[in-house]
N, C-alpha and C positions, 0 to 999 in steps of 0.2 A: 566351411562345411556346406551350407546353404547360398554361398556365393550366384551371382547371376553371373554367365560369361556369355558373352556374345557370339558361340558355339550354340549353345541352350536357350538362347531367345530368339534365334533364327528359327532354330528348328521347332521351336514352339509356333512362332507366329506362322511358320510352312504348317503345322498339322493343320493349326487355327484354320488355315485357306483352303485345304484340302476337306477339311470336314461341310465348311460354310459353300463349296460348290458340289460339293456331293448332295446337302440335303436339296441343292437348286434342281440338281442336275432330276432327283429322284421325285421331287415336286414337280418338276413340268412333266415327265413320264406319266405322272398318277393324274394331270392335269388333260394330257391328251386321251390317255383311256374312259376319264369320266368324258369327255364330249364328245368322244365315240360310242361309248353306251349312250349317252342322253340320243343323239341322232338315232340310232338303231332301236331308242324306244318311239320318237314321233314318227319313223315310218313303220312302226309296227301299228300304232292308232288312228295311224292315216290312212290306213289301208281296211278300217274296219267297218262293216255294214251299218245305216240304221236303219231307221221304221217310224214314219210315221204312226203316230200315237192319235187313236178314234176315240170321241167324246160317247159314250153310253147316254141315251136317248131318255131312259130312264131314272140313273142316278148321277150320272154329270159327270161319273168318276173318267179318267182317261187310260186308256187301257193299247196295250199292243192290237189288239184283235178283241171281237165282241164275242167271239166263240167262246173262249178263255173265260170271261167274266160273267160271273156269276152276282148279280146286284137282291140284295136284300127287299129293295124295297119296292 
């Protein structure tokens, strides 16, 4: 009833194979996508402006611009 025949264990270890390069085959797909996003995120931050940062004269604070700041003291 439960017999193993060597029809049934062929075709067991064929699914086995087809399942174990499908999940390969769908891991390197999600593998190439994520380092194509990572790249298209470092040229998006490579590409972005800075600014020098001005020391306030008065409270040492550092600030984009002294226009901007307003110091307490």
């Amino acid at each position: 009833m439960f017999g193993f025949s060597l029809s049934k264990l062929l075709i067991l270890i064929a699914l086995i194979v087809i399942v174990w390069y499908g999940f390969k085959a769908v891991g390197r797909v999600n593998q190439k996508r994520r380092a194509r996003a990572r790249e298209a995120g470092r040229n998006q931050y490579s590409e972005l402006a800075t600014e020098n940062m001005i020391q306030c004269p008065k409270c040492g604070a550092y600030t984009a611009s002294l226009d901007a700041h307003k110091c307490e003291a």
